[in-house]
C-alpha positions in Angstrom: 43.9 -55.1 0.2 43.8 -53.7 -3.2 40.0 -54.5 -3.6 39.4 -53.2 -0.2 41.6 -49.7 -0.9 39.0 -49.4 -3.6 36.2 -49.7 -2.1 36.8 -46.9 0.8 37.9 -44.7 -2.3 34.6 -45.3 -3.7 32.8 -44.6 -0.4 34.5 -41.4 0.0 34.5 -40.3 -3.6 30.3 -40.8 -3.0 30.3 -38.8 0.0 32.3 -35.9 -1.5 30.1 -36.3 -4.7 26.6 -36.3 -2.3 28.0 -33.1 0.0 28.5 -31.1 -3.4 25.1 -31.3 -4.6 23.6 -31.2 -1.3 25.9 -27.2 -1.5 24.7 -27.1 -5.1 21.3 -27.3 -4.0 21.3 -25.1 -1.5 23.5 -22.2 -3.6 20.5 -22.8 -6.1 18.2 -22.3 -3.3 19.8 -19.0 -2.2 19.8 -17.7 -5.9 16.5 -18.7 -6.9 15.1 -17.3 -3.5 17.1 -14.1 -3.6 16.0 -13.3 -7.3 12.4 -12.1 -6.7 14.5 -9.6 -3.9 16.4 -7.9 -6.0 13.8 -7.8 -8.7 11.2 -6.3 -6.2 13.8 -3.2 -6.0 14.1 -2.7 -9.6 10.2 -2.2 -9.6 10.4 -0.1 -6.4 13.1 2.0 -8.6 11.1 1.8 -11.7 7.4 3.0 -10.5 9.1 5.7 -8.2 10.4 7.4 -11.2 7.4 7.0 -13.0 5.6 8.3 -9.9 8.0 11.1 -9.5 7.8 11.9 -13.3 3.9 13.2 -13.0 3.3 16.3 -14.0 1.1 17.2 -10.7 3.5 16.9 -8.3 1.1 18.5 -5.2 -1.6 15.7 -5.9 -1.5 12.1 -6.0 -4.8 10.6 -7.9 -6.1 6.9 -8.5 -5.5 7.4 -12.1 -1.6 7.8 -11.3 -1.7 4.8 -8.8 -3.8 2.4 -11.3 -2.2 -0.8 -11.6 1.1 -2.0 -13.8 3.1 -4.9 -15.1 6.8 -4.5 -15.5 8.0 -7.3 -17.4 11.7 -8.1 -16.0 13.2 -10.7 -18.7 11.4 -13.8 -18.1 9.4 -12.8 -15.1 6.4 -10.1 -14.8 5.7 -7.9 -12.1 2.2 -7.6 -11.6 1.8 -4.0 -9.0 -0.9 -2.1 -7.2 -0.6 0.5 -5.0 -2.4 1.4 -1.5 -2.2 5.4 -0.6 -1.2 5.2 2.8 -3.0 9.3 3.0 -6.4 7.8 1.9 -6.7 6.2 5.6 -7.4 7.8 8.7 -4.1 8.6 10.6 -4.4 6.8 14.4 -1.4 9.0 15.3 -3.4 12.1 14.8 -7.1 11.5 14.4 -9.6 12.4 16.8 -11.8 10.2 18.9 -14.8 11.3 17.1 -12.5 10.2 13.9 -11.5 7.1 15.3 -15.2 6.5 16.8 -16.3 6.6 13.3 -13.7 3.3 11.8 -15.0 -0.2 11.9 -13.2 -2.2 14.4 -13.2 0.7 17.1 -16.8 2.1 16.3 -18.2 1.3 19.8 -15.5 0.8 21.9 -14.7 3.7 23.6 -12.0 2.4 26.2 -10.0 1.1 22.8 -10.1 4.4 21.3 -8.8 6.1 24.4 -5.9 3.2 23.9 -4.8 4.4 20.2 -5.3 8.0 21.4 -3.1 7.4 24.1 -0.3 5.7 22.2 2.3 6.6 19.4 2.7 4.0 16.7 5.2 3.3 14.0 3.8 0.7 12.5 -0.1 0.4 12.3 0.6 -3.2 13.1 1.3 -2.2 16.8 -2.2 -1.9 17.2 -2.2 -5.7 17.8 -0.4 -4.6 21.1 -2.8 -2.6 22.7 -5.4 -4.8 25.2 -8.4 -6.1 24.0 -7.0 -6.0 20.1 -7.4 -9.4 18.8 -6.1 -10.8 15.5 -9.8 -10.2 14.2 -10.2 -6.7 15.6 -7.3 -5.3 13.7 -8.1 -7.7 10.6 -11.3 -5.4 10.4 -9.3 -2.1 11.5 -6.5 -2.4 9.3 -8.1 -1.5 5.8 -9.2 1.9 6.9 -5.6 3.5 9.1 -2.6 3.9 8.6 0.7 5.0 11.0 2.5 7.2 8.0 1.8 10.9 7.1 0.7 14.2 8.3 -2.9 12.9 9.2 -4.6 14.9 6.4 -6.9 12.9 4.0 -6.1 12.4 0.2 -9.4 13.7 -0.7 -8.2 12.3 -4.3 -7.7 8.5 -3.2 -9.4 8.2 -0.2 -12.6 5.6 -0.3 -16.1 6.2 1.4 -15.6 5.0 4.4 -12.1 7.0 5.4 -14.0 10.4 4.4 -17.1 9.5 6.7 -15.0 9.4 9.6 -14.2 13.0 8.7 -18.1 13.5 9.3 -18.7 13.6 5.7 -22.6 12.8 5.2 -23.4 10.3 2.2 -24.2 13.1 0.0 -20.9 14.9 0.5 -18.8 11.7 -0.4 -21.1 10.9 -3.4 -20.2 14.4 -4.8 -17.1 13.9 -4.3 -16.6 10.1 -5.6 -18.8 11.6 -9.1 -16.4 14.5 -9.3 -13.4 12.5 -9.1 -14.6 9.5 -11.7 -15.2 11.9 -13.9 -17.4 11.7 -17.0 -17.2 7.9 -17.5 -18.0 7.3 -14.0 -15.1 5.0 -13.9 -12.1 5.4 -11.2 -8.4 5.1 -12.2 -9.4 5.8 -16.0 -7.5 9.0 -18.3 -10.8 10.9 -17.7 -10.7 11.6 -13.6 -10.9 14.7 -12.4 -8.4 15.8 -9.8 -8.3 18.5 -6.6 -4.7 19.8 -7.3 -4.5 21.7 -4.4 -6.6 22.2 -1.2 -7.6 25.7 -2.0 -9.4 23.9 -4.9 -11.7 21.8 -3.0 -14.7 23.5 -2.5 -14.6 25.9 -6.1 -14.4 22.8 -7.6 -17.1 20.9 -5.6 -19.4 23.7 -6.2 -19.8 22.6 -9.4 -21.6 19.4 -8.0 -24.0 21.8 -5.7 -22.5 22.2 -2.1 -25.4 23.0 0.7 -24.3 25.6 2.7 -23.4 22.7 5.8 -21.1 21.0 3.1 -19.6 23.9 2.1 -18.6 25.3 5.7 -17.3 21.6 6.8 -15.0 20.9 4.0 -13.8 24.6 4.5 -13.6 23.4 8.3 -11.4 20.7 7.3 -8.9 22.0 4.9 -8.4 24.7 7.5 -7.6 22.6 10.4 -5.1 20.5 7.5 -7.6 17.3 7.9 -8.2 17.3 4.2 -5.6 17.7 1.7 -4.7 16.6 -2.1 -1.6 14.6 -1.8 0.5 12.0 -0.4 3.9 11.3 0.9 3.4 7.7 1.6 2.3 4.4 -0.8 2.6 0.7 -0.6 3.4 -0.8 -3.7 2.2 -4.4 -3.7 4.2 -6.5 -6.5 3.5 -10.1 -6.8 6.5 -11.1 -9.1 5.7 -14.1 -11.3 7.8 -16.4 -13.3 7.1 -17.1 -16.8 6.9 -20.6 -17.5 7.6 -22.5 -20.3 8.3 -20.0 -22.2 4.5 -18.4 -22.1 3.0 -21.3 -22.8 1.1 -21.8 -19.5 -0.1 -19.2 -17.1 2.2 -16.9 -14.8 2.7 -18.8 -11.4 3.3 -16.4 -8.9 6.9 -17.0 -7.1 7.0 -14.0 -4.5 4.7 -11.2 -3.6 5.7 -8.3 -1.1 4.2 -5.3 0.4 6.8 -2.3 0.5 5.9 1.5 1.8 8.0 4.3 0.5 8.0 7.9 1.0 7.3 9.6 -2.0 9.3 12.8 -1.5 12.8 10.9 -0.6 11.8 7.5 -2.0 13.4 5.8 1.3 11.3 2.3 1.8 9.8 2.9 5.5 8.5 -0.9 5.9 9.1 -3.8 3.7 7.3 -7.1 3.8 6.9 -10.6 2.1 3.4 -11.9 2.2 
């Protein structure tokens, strides 16, 4: 009896002993899993004050959106940012806008769709018929859902200020402007449009035609062109340090967040 009063104590001491580590291991879990969380706020926190801390605040540039590390004990978060106001808008862009993006070039009864709809998030456009996962894969780069519909003419790319119906030549004056002497992007040489009153004084300098001229006067009027941004993604891969810097950062989680500028509220936070 003895013998045998010991052996079910040692069964249930092992199956008390096995369900504490199995809730050891999963309170590791939830730790370890909540960690990069919370440490993707205090980067959000961090690059919105050094964002908010520019001395330009009615422009937003490449040069203040190149890319940072934040170092965060052991861990390093590695951020770039997307300026949501250097895509077309589909809540407020024209058809002839919208005729001009890859994905919808072409496809006139899909443009009427977004024209027709209100979105939220850009990633609705996956509801509207005849949007496939590859259609909006090729869309997606070149709108965005967030902001007043007027174009960062500081951050947005080629293809964004062609749908305006800038020609080739416009957008090259514009790109040289902006990169400054170096010709490099995101470097402490850029030139910058401050406000949109500055647009074409300053892009005389680069020798506006008479057409240019009157379209980029066109389209700061009608508040399709503008210097600035309420809305950027920050996109922070947070990665752990291991071994003490001996081998290369592995990268543990990576998120995309959007936050308005103005009120630093997050509008749209995802892990990718």
């Amino acid at each position: 009896m003895a013998v045998g009063a010991i052996a079910i104590l040692s069964i249930l001491a092992i199956g008390t002993t096995s369900s504490v580590l199995q809730e050891l291991r999963l309170a590791k879990f939830v730790r370890d899993a909540s960690i990069p969380v919370f440490e993707a706020g205090s980067v959000i926190e961090a690059l919105k004050a050094i964002l908010s801390a520019d001395g330009t605040p009615y422009s937003v540039t490449l040069y203040e959106l190149r890319p940072r590390a934040i170092v965060l004990g052991g861990d390093v978060a590695e951020t770039s940012f997307i300026d949501e106001q250097s895509k077309a808008n589909i809540n407020t862009s024209s058809s002839e806008t919208l005729s001009r993006i890859p994905g919808l070039s072409g496809n006139p009864e899909l443009i009427d769709a977004v024209v027709g709809a209100t979105f939220y998030f850009k990633e609705e456009l996956l509801l509207l018929k005849g949007v496939t996962r590859d259609i909006y894969d090729e869309i997606s780069p070149f709108v965005t859902a967030y902001g007043t519909g007027a174009l960062n003419i500081n951050t947005a790319p080629a293809q964004t200020m062609a749908a305006l119906g800038m020609e080739d030549d416009l957008v090259s004056k514009v790109v040289e402007y902006r990169a400054g002497h170096d010709g490099l992007d995101a470097t402490e040489d850029d030139m910058e449009f401050s406000f949109p009153a500055e647009i074409v004084p300053l892009l005389e300098q680069q020798g506006l035609t008479a057409y240019q001229r009157a379209l980029l006067e066109e389209l700061v009027s009608l508040g399709k062109l503008g210097t600035n941004s309420d809305y950027i993604t920050f996109k922070i891969s947070i990665k752990k340090n291991q071994a003490g810097g001996s081998v290369p950062l592995k990268a543990n989680r990576s998120f995309n967040i959007t936050v308005n500028k103005p009120t630093g509220m997050v509008v749209q936070w995802q892990e990718v």
